[in-house]
C-alpha positions, -999 to 999 in steps of 0.1 A, spaced: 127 -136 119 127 -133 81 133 -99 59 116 -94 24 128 -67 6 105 -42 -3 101 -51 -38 70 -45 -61 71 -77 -78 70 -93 -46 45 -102 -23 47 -117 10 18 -128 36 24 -144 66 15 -182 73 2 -193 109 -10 -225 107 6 -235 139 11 -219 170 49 -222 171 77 -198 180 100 -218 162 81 -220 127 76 -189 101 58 -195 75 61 -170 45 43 -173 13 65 -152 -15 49 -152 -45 43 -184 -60 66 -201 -34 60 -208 5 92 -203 27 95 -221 59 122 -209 89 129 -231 114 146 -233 143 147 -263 170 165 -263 200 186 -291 210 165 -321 216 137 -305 217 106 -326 197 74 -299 196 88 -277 166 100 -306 149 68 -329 151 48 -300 143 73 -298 110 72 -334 104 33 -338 99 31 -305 76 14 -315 43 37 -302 21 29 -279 -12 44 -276 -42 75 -249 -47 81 -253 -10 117 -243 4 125 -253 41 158 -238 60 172 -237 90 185 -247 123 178 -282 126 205 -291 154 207 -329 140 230 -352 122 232 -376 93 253 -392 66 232 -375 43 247 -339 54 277 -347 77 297 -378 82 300 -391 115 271 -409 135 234 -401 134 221 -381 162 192 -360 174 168 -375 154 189 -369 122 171 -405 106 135 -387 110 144 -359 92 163 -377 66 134 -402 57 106 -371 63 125 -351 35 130 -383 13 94 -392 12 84 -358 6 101 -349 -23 126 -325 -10 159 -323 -22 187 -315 0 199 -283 -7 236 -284 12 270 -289 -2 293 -309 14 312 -276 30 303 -273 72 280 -245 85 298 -235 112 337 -229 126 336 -267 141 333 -282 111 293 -293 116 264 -288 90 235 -280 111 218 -255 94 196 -273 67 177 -265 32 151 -286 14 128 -278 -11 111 -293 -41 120 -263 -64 139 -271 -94 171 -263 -96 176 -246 -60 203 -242 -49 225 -233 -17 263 -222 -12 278 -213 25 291 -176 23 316 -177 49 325 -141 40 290 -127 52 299 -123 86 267 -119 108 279 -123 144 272 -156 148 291 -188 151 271 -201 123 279 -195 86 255 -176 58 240 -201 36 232 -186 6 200 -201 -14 188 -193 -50 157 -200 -59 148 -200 -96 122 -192 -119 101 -172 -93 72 -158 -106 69 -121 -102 39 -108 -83 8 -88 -106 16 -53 -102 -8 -27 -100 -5 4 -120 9 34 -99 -5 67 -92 3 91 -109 18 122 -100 24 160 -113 50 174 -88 67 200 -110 56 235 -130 67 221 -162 50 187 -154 16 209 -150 22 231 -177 23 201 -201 -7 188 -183 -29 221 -190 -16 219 -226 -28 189 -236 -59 190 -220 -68 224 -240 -56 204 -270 -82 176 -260 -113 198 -249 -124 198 -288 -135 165 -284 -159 170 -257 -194 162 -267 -219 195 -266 -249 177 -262 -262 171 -226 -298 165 -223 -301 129 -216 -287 102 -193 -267 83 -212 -255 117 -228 -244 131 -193 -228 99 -188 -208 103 -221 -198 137 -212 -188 129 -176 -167 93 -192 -149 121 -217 -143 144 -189 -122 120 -171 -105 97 -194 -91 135 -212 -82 145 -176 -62 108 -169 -43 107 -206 -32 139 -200 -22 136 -165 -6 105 -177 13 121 -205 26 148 -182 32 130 -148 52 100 -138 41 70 -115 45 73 -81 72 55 -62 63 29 -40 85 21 -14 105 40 13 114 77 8 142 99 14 140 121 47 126 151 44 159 172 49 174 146 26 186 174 1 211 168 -30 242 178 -14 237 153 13 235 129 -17 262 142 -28 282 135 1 274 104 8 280 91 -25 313 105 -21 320 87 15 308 58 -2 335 52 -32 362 64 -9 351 39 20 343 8 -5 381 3 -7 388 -1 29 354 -19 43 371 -16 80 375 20 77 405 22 90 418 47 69 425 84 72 410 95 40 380 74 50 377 89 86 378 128 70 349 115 46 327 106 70 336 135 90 328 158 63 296 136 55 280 142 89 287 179 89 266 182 56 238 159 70 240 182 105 237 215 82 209 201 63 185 187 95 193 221 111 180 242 81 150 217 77 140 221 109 148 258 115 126 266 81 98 246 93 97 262 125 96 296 117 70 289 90 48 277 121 17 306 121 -6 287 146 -10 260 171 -31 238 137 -2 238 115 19 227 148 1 198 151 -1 188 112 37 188 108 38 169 140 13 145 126 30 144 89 68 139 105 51 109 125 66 76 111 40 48 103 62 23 114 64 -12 104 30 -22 120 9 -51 97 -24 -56 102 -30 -90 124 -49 -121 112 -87 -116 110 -114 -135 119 -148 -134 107 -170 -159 130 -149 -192 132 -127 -187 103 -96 -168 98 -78 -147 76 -48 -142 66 -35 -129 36 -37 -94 21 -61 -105 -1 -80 -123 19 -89 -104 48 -93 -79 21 -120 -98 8 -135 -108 41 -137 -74 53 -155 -65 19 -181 -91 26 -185 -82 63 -188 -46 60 -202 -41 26 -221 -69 13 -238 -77 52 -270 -60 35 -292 -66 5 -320 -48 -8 -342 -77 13 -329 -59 45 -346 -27 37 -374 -12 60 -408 -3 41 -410 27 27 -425 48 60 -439 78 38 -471 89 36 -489 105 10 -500 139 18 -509 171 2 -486 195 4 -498 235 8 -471 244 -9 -445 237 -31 -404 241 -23 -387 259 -57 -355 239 -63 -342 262 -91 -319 240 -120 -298 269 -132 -264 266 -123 -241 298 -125 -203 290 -131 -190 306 -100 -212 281 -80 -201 253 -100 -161 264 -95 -174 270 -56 -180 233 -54 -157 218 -73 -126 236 -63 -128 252 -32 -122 224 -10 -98 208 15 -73 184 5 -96 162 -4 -79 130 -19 -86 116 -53 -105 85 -64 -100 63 -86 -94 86 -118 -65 100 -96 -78 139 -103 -68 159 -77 -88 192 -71 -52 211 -80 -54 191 -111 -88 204 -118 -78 238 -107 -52 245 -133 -77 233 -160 -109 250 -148 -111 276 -178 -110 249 -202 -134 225 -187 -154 250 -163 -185 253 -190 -183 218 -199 -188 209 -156 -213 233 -155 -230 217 -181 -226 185 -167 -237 199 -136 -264 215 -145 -278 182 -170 -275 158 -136 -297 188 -117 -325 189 -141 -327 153 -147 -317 137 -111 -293 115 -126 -257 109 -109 -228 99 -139 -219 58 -141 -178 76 -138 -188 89 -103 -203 58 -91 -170 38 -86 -152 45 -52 -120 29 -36 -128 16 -4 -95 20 19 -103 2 58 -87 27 81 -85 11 118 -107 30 143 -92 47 166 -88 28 205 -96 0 192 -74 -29 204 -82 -61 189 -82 -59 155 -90 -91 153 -127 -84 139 -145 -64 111 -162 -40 136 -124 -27 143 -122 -10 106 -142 18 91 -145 18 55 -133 53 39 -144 59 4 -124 77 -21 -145 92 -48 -136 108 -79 -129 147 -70 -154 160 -98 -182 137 -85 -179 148 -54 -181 182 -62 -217 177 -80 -228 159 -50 -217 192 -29 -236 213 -49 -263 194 -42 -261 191 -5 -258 230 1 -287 238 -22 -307 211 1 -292 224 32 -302 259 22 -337 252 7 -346 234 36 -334 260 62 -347 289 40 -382 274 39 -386 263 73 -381 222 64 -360 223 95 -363 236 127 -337 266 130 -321 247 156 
């Protein structure tokens, strides 16, 4: 098994060329990371190890359970020459010092790589139940993984408060006029990027990573940081003043889960909001997606199967694929009135009053918009009203983040078929399309389009 830290300027994607419980293959970054174990005598997992092509910045570790003058003095044993002469002509240094890996005085766990200036040192001191010996490797000049900007978030009154301010101090600048394409487009582009600066100004990037417990409150932080500089001292614990500590400690963590859960309980008003907290409280675990395939080939990295499921479930059609166009022309007796005067209460009705509908990729949520409405209500409702009269849909509401979400009983996810596509769309673009769907909805009800049924 090998453990990445959750880091944000790392990236790790599992390896599998080989079907081999004794080879992981990692790929960190710029640098692949082999860990290998092989049984006493045993040939598959090394063979297998032996005719790997090695790639550049490649660092391989672990149990090799073989001897050689190169690493331990004494005579060569368990193919301890193959290994020797496979890391020789493959460029990889050795990265052991001359101190044993385990209590009886033998250096069987191994490191090679072709990294400049790696290193490795034996950390006796990191105990890890075992009878072997951490060894401690350092790679440097590891490239950090691109980061993508974070979300970002307004979580606090003041944080919102700022956020309304400066958009009323940016609402002078947006445009008036509204009466052609590329002018709606303008006014929808200004929209938005006043919306992001300002939610940028007054928010702060979300944090990736793991998250405090939901009970988690400042006096439990409070307590364990005091535990924590009273234990450090004595790392046994076998100490009075640490045993009240840690008494104390669990007493505030016990206070704090039984509040949590007592508030959330009697805050329950139906069986729905039962369910939600059950489904919220429900831990994601630490499940990653398997290897896909996509007809003989297969893919593994995030980006990749990323890629590959973008071609397999969006890209599968062109505008070749389309039927003809099965309409005929007809006369129609009469004609159905699709009015293009939009009130401000409707616009409000379909922007605002919605679910928790999550954000695209201008990361407006509808609360955002909500607070702001009386300074860019009009300026919506003109917008609106513009893309009505002209059947035009803004180039800012045409981008979506595609998220694949696993259907549900679906075992082998394996194939594309498995995932369904989920499009996030900007939360003001989606309100224009809702307007329009009711007044279709109603028009064709109203007028008898559809049968009643």
């Amino acid at each position: 098994m090998t453990y990445v830290r959750r880091d944000s300027t790392l990236s790790a994607d599992q390896n599998r060329p080989y079907q081999s419980r004794d080879i992981l293959l990692l790929t960190v970054n710029d640098t692949i990371m082999v860990n290998f174990y092989r049984q006493n005598n045993e040939r598959d997992a090394l063979d297998t190890l032996l005719q790997w092509p090695i790639p550049d910045r490649c660092l391989v570790a672990g149990d090799f359970n073989a001897r050689h003058h190169t690493w331990q003095t004494g005579p060569t044993t368990n193919r301890g020459h193959e290994i020797a002469s496979w890391a020789s002509e493959n460029g990889l240094g050795l990265l052991n010092t001359s101190e044993p890996t385990n209590p009886h005085g033998n250096t069987i766990d191994l490191a090679f790589s072709n990294v400049p200036l790696a290193e490795a040192n034996v950390e006796d001191h990191l105990a890890t139940s075992s009878d072997h010996f951490t060894l401690s490797l350092t790679l440097p000049n590891v490239e950090p993984a691109p980061t993508q900007p974070g979300k970002i978030r307004i979580t606090t009154d003041d944080g919102l408060k700022r956020f309304v301010e400066i958009v009323e101090l940016g609402s002078t600048a947006i445009p008036v006029a509204a009466s052609s394409p590329l002018e709606l487009d303008k006014l929808a582009s200004t929209l938005v990027s006043l919306l992001q600066s300002a939610a940028k100004a007054a928010g702060r990037p979300a944090r990736k990573g793991a998250r405090n417990a939901p009970w988690w409150t400042e006096e439990c932080a409070l307590a364990a940081a005091g535990y924590r500089a009273i234990r450090r001292p004595y790392p046994l614990g076998f100490n009075q003043e640490v045993q009240i500590a840690k008494r104390d400690f669990h007493r505030v963590v016990r206070r704090a889960k039984r509040l949590y859960w007592r508030n959330l309980i009697n805050n329950f008003s139906d069986s729905s909001s039962v369910f939600k907290a059950v489904r919220w409280l429900r831990s994601p675990g630490a499940f990653q997606p398997p290897p896909l395939q996509v007809d003989d080939v297969v893919y593994e990295t995030q980006l990749d199967k990323a890629n590959a499921l973008r071609r397999a479930a969006l890209e599968c059609r062109t505008a070749e694929d389309d039927i003809q166009d099965p309409w005929i022309k007809v006369s129609p007796r009469k004609t159905i009135p699709f009015p293009q005067e939009i009130s401000l209460e409707e616009a409000q009705d379909a922007t605002l009053r919605t679910g928790n509908t999550s954000p695209g990729a201008d990361n407006i949520t509808v609360k955002l918009l909500t607070a702001v409405w009386h300074i860019i209500g009009t300026h919506v409702r003109r917008l609106f009203e513009g893309c009505l009269a002209m059947g035009h849909h803004p180039k800012p509401f045409r981008a979506a983040e595609v998220v694949m979400i696993a259907k549900p009983g679906r075992r082998d996810l394996t194939t594309p078929r498995a995932w369904r596509p989920i499009s996030l769309l900007s939360c003001l673009g989606k309100g224009l399309e809702r307007l329009v769907a009711r007044r279709l909805a109603w028009a064709c009800i109203h007028h008898g389009v559809l049968h009643p049924q």
